[in-house]
C-alpha positions in Angstrom: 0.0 0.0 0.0 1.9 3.4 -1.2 1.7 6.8 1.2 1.9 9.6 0.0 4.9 11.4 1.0 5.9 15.1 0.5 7.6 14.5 -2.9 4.4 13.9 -4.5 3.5 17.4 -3.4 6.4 18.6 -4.8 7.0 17.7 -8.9 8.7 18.9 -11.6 6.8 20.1 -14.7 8.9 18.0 -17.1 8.4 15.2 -14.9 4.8 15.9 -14.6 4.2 16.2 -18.1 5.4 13.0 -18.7 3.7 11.3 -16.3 0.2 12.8 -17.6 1.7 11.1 -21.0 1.8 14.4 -23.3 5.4 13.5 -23.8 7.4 9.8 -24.5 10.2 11.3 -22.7 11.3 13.3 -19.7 14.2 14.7 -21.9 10.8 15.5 -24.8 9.1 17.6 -22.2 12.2 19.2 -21.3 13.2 19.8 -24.7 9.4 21.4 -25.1 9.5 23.3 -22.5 12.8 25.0 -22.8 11.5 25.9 -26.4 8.1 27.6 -25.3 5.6 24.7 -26.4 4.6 24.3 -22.5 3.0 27.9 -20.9 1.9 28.1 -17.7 -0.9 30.7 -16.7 0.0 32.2 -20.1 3.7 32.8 -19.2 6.8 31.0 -20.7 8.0 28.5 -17.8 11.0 26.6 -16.9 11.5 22.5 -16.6 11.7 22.9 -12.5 8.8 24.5 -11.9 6.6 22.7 -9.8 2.7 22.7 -11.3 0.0 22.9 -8.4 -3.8 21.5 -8.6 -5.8 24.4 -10.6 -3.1 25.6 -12.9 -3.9 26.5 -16.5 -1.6 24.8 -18.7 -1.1 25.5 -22.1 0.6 22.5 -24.2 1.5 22.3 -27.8 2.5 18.9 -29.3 2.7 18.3 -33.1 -0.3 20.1 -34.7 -2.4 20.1 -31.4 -2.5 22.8 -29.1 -4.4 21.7 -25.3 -5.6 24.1 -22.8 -5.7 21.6 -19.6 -6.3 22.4 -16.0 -3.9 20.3 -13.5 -6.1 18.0 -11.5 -3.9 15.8 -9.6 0.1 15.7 -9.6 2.5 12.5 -9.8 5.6 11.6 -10.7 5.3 7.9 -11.4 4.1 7.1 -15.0 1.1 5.0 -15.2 -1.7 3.7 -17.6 -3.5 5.8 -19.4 -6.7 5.9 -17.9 -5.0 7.2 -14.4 -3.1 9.7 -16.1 -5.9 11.3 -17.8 -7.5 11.9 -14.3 -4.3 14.0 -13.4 -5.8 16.7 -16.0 -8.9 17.8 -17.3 -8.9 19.5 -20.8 -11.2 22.9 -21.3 -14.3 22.5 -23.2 -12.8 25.3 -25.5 -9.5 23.6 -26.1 -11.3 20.4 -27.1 -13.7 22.4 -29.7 -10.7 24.1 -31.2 -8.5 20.8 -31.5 -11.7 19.1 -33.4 -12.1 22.2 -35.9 -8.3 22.4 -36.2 -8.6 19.1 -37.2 -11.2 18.7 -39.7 -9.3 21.8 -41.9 -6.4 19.3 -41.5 -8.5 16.7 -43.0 -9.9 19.1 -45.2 -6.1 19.2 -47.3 -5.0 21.9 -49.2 -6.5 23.8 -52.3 -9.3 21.8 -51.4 -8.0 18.8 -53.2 -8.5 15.5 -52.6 -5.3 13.7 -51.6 -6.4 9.8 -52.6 -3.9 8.7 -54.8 -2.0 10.4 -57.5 -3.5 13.5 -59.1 -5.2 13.2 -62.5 -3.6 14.8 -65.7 -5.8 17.6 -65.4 -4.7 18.2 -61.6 -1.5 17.8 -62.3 -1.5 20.7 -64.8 -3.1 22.6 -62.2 -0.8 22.5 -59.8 2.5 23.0 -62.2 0.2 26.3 -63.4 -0.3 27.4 -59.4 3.5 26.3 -59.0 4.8 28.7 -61.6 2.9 31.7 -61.0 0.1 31.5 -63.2 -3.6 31.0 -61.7 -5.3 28.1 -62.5 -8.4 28.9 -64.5 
């Protein structure tokens, strides 16, 4: 049966990060941090700063941007399922995400991207390429 101890009170953001499962790696969520993908109540933050219950995190991995609110700390890694309940992600955060998503699916020039492009597509896109409008 685990206590909880006063270190689990105290955790790193990196750490903490990692243990919610945002990043594969401790050295990842360093690495993000350091380079101003992780903000904390809308201010730029540092690896070693220690996250309490009701901050406002803002975390950017690949394409997504999250707004998540810190529920619960931990610094051990575990399933899924129990590190989900260490945050809780703003109804607004999850409405952008899905509409940032769909434009994603959406593609470009509002082409479809099965397969190779036709002859006709093709043409297109060496026209747009060059400088020329398609017409």
């Amino acid at each position: 049966m685990a206590q909880k101890t006063e270190e689990d009170d105290k955790v790193r953001l990196d750490k903490w990060l990692w243990a919610a499962r945002f990043y594969k790696t401790r050295a990842l969520a360093k690495a993000a941090i350091e380079s101003g993908k992780v903000h904390c109540r809308g201010e730029r933050c540092k690896p070693g700063k220690e996250p309490r219950v009701g901050d406002e995190l803002q975390i950017r991995v690949g394409f997504d941007e999250r707004t998540v609110v810190v529920q619960a700390l931990s610094v051990v890694r575990r399933g899924a399922p129990e590190a989900q309940a260490l945050y809780s992600e703003t109804d607004a955060s999850i409405a952008k995400r899905e509409q940032a998503a769909a434009q994603r699916k959406a593609g470009a020039l509002g082409m479809s991207t099965d397969g190779k492009p036709s002859k006709k597509q093709r043409r297109d896109l060496f026209k747009f390429r060059d400088g020329n409008a398609p017409e």
